[in-house]
C-alpha positions in Angstrom: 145.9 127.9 174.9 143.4 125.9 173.4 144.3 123.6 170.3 142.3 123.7 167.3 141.6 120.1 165.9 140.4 121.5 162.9 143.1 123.1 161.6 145.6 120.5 163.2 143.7 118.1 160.9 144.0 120.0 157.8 148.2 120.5 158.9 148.6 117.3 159.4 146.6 116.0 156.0 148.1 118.6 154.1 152.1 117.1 155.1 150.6 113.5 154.3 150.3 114.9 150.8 153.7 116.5 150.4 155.5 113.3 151.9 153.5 110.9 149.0 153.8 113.5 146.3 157.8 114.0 147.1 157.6 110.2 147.1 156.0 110.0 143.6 158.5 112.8 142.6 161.2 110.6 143.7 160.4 107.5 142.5 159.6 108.7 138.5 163.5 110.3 139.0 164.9 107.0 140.0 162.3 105.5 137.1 163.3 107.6 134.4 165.7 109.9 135.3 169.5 108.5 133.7 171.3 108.1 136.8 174.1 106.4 137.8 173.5 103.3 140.1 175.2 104.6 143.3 172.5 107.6 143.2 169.5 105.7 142.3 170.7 103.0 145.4 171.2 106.9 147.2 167.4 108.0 146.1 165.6 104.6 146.4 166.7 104.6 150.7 165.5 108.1 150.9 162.3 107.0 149.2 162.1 103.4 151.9 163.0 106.3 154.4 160.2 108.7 153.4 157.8 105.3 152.8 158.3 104.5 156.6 157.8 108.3 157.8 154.7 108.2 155.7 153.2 105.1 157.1 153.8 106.8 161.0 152.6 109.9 160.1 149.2 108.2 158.4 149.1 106.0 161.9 149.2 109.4 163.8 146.9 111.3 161.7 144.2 109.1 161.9 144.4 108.7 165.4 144.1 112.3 165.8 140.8 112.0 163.3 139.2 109.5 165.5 140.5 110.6 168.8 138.2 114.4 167.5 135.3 112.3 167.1 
């Protein structure tokens, strides 16, 4: 079965984009939202937790863009 980079590319840009934009989400929550300061400490290590999947994920998609090339 043969792979298509193409789309693989498009998949893997198009999670890149949810991760930072549930990142944004969750950061104007713990900005404005009135919470209590156990659940924004809760919120703010899912966010350093979603930072760090962000940053491999980025490493891995552009490998896979220059790896196509």
């Amino acid at each position: 079965m043969k792979i298509n980079k193409k789309e693989e590319l498009e998949k893997a840009a198009k999670y890149l984009l949810n991760l930072k934009e549930t990142i944004n989400l969750l950061d104007i929550v713990i900005r404005d939202a009135a919470l209590e300061d156990v659940d924004s400490l809760v919120l703010q290590g899912i966010v350093k937790k979603y930072n760090k999947v962000y940053e491999e994920q980025l490493i891995h998609y552009d490998e896979m863009r220059s790896n196509g090339k």
